[in-house]
N, C-alpha and C positions, 0 to 999 in steps of 0.2 A: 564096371562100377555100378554098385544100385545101391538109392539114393532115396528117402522116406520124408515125406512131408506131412505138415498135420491133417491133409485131404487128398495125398498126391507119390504114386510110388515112381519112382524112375526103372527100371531093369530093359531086358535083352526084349528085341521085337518077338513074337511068336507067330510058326505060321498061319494061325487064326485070326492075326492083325491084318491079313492083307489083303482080305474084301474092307477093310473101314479105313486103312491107310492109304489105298488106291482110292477112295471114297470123297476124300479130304484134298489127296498131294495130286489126282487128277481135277480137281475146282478151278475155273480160272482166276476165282478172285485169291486162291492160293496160290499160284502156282505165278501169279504173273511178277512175281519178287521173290521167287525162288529158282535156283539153278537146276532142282531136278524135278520135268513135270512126266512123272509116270507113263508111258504109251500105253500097258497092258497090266490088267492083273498078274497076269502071268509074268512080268517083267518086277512087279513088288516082289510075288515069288521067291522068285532067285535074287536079291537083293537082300530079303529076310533072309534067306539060307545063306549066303555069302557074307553077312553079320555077322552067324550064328558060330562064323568059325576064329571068331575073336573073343579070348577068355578071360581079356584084358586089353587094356589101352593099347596102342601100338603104335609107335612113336613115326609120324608122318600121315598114317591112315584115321579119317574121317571114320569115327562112334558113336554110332547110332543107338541109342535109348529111345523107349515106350515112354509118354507121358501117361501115366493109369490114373484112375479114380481107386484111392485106397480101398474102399468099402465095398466094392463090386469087380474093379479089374479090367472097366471098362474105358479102351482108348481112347484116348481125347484129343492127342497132339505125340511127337515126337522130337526131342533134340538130337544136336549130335556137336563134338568137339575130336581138336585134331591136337596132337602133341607136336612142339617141333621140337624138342628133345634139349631144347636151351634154354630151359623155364620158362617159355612162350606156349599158349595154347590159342585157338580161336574154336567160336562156340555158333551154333544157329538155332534157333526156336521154331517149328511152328504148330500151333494148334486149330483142330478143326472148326469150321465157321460156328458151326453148335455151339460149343464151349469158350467160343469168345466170349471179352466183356467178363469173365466171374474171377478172373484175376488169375488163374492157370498157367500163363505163361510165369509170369514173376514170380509165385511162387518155387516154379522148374527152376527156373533160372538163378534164384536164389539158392537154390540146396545145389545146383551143379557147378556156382562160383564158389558156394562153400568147401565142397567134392574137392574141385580143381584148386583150392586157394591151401585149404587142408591136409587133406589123406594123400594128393598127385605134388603138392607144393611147387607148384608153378608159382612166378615171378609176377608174370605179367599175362592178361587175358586180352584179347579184342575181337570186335566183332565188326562187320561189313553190313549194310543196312542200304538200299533203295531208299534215299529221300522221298519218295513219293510214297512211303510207308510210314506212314503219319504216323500208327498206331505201335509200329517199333521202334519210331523214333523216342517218341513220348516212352517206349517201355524202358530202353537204355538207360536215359537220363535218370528214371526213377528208379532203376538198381545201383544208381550212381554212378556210371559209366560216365568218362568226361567223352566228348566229341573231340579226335585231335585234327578232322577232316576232311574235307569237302572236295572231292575230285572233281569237276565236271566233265562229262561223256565221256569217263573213264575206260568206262566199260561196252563189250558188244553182245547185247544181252535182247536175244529173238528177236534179232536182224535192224536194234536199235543201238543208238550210242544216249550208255544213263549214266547219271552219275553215282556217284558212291559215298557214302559217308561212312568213315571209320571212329568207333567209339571203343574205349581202352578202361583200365585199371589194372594196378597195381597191387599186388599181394598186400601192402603196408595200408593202401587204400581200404581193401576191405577190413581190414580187421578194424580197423577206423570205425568203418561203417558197425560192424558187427559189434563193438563194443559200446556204442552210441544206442545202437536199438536193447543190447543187452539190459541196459538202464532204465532204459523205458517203461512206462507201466505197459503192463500187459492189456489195459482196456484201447487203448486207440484202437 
């Protein structure tokens, strides 16, 4: 699935992403609310190649998209969503420290709920989020994600027990959403 935003393309990793994607996904301050911290370039590598042989969504396996700058091509972040083949997907964001703050993620985010809510018609979407990820927290909520939950030390995550918060929406949710900002003027 590739995916166009007014500053922002979604498509397939390339294996020239994986000096800046090792760059970003080996950071601690990335890495330590994420399930995959890179060991080696050589390990994005074959990651990117092992992408490369998905030519579409595939129903259980984790899909991996470039977050691009339209205008140049240049990497910024990467998503990825998983189908479970019952109108459920779940989705992950991250973008590199650089390109924090200009709004990048929610952007992605919003054209791959649109993606997933449209063209794949999925039901229902959720996402898993490290509470002590303020800055995803806050992003959820402003894609309109509700929060259905709070696990505490759910998880065993780099020899810790953290907790989990799960945030959701509903296909009926976004087009809500989508038909609210449709209205709106275009200057906000």
């Amino acid at each position: 699935m590739e995916l166009e935003t007014t500053r922002l393309r979604l498509d397939a990793l390339q294996p020239a992403d994986a000096p800046v994607l090792f760059g970003y996904r080996a950071d601690p301050e990335v890495w330590r609310y994420q399930n995959w911290r890179p060991g080696s370039l050589a390990e994005v590598e074959r990651f990117i190649r092992n992408q490369s042989t998905f030519t579409a969504p595939v129903i259980g396996q984790w899909l991996q998209r470039a977050i691009r700058l339209r205008d140049d091509g240049a990497l910024v972040g990467d998503l990825a969503f998983c189908l479970s083949g019952d109108g459920l997907a779940e989705f992950g964001i991250t973008v590199a420290p650089e390109h924090q703050g200009k709004g990048f993620a929610r952007e992605a985010a919003q054209a791959l709920l649109g993606g997933l809510f449209g063209r794949m018609d999925v039901h229902r979407v959720h996402v898993s989020v490290d509470p002590r990820n303020a800055p995803s927290m806050a992003l959820m909520r402003s894609l309109g994600l509700r929060q259905e939950a709070h696990f505490l030390e759910s998880l065993r995550h780099r020899g810790e027990w953290v907790d989990d918060a799960i945030f959701a929406m509903l296909a009926r949710e976004w087009r809500e959403i989508a038909a609210k900002n449709a209205v709106m003027p275009a200057s906000r």
